[in-house]
FIVEXLO-981597 format. One record per residue (C-alpha): y, z, x; residue in one letter. Coordinates in steps of 0.05 Angstrom, whole numbers, padded with zeros to 5 digits, always signed. Layout:
BEGIN
YZXA;...
! end
This chain:
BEGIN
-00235-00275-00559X;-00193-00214-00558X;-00125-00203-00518X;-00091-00135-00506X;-00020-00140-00489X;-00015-00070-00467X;+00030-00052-00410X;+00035+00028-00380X;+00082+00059-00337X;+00048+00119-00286X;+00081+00170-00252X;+00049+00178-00168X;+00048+00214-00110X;+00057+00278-00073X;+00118+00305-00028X;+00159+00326-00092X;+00130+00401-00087X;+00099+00392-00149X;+00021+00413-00141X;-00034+00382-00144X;-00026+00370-00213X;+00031+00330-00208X;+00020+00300-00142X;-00036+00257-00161X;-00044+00178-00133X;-00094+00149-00182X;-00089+00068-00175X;-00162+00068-00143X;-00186+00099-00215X;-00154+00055-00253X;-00159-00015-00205X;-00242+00007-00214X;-00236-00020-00281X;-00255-00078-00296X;-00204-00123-00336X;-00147-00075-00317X;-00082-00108-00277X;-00062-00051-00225X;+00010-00054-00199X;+00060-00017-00144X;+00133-00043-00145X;+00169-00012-00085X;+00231-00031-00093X;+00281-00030-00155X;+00272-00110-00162X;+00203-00112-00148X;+00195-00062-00206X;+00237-00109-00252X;+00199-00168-00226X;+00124-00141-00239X;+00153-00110-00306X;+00178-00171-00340X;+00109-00208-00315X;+00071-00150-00338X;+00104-00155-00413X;+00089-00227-00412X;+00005-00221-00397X;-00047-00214-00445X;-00082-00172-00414X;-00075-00092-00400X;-00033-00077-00342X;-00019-00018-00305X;+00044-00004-00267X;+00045+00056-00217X;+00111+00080-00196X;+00128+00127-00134X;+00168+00185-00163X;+00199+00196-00093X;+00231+00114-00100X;+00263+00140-00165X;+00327+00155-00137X;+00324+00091-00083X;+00377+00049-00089X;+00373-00041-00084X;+00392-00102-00096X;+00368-00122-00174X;+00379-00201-00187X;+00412-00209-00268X;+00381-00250-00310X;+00305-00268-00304X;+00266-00245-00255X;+00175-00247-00255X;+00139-00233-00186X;+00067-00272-00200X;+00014-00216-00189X;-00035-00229-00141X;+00018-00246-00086X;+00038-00210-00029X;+00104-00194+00005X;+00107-00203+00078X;+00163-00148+00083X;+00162-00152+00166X;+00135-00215+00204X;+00097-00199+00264X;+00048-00215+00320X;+00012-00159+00350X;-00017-00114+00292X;-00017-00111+00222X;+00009-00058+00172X;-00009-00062+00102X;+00017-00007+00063X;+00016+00003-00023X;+00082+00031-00063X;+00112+00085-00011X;+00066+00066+00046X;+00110+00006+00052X;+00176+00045+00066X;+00130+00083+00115X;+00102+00019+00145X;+00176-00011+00156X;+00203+00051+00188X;+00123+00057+00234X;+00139-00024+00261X;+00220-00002+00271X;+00186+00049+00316X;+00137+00009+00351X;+00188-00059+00365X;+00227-00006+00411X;+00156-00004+00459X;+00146-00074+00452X;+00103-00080+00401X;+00102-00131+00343X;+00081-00106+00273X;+00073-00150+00212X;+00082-00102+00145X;+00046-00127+00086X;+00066-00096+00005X;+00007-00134-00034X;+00052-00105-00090X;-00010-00117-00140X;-00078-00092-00113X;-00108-00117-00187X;-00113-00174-00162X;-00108-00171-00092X;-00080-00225-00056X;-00127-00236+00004X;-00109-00300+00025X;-00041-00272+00055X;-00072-00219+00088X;-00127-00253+00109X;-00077-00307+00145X;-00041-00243+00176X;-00106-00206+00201X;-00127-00275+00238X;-00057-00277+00268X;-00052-00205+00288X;-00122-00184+00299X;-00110-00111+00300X;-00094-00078+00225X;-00082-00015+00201X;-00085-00007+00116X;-00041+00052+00086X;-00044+00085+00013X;-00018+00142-00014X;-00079+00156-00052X;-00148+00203-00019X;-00171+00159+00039X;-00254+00166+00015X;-00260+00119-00035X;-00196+00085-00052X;-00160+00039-00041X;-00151+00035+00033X;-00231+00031+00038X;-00223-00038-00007X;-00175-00070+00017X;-00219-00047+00096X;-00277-00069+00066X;-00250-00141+00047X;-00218-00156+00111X;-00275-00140+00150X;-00320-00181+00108X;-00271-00241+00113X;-00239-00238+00182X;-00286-00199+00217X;-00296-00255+00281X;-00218-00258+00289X;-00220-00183+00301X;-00198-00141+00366X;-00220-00081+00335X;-00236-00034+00278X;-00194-00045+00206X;-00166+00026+00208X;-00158+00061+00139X;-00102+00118+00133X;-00096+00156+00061X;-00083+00226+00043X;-00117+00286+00059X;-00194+00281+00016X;-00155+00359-00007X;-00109+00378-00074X;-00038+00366-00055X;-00018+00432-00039X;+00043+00462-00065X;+00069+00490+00006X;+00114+00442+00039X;+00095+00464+00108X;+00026+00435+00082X;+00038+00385+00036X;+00081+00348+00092X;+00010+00332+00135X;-00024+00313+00086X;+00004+00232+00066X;+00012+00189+00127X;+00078+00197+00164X;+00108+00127+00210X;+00100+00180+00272X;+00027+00192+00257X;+00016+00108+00240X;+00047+00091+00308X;+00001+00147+00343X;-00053+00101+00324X;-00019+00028+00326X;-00023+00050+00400X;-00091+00079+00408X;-00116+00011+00373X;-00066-00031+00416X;-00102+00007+00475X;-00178-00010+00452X;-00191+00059+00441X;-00233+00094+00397X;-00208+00119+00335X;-00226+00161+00274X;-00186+00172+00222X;-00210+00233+00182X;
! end
């Protein structure tokens, strides 16, 4: 009986040297609530896109944008442009192992499968671009294909959005499965303000790779 049209634009993420103050991912927080649309353009049209469908719902939509993608450059198609939430953009197709990464995880994905194609191995990068809701039926359909995946978020790993998105997959296409759903957030730690520390503590392509091996391998892994 009640619509609320309410759209709001959120500053993320860390490696700005900005504290932990200003360094905060907080989509898990906000995608916890129920009847709240949760959003992560990563790319200039993909934030036009989302926008223009956000303005257009009725209900109260959240749109997180990467501070570090603020000074990206793309391709922005004139005239009208809505991206349907709830789908996902396979940015990479692949055969071997899946990526799924959320707002800069993506860019971090891409440049982790650029990395692995040179030793042969085949990785599919997912952007679910709206994790409220949560297109599973595209991942799903990649998980089956890959059977390997590894899920990448800016935010703390405990209790965010890498453990959903985990959780889901394992639930769904847990007999199509080589291995473990691998989840790879930030540091459970402030952001500091050092550079020499804040560097280690998001997910870097080199350290995603590290493991795209080790679960290519069969090996155990733990991600802390």
């Amino acid at each position: 009986q009640l619509n609320v049209p309410l759209v709001l634009r959120a500053g993320m993420g860390a490696t700005r040297r900005a504290a932990a103050r200003h360094s905060q991912c907080l989509q898990a927080i906000v995608a916890g609530l129920a009847g709240i649309k949760v959003t992560l353009p990563t790319s200039a049209g993909e934030a036009k896109g989302l926008l223009k469908t956000a303005i257009r719902d009725n209900n109260p939509v959240v749109i997180f944008e990467d501070k570090l993608m603020y000074q990206d450059k793309a391709e922005v198609p004139e005239g009208e442009l809505f991206i349907p939430f709830g789908v996902a953009n396979v940015k990479r197709e692949g055969s071997d192992i899946t990526l799924i990464g959320t707002s800069s995880m993506v860019q971090v994905a891409e440049k982790a499968a650029e990395i692995l194609a040179a030793e042969g191995i085949s990785a599919e990068v997912i952007d679910p671009r709206t994790i409220v809701p949560l297109d599973m039926e595209t991942i799903n359909s990649s998980v089956r294909k890959t059977s390997r995946c590894i899920v990448m978020d800016e935010g703390h790993q405990s209790f965010g959005v890498t453990s959903e998105i985990a959780s889901r997959i394992m639930e769904q296409s847990f007999y199509h499965l080589d291995g473990p759903v691998i989840r790879m957030g930030a540091m459970d730690v402030p952001i500091p303000f050092s550079p020499a520390l804040e560097d280690i503590t998001v997910p870097t392509p080199e350290g995603i790779v590290a493991v795209a091996r080790r679960l290519m391998a069969g090996e155990m892994i733990n991600v802390t």
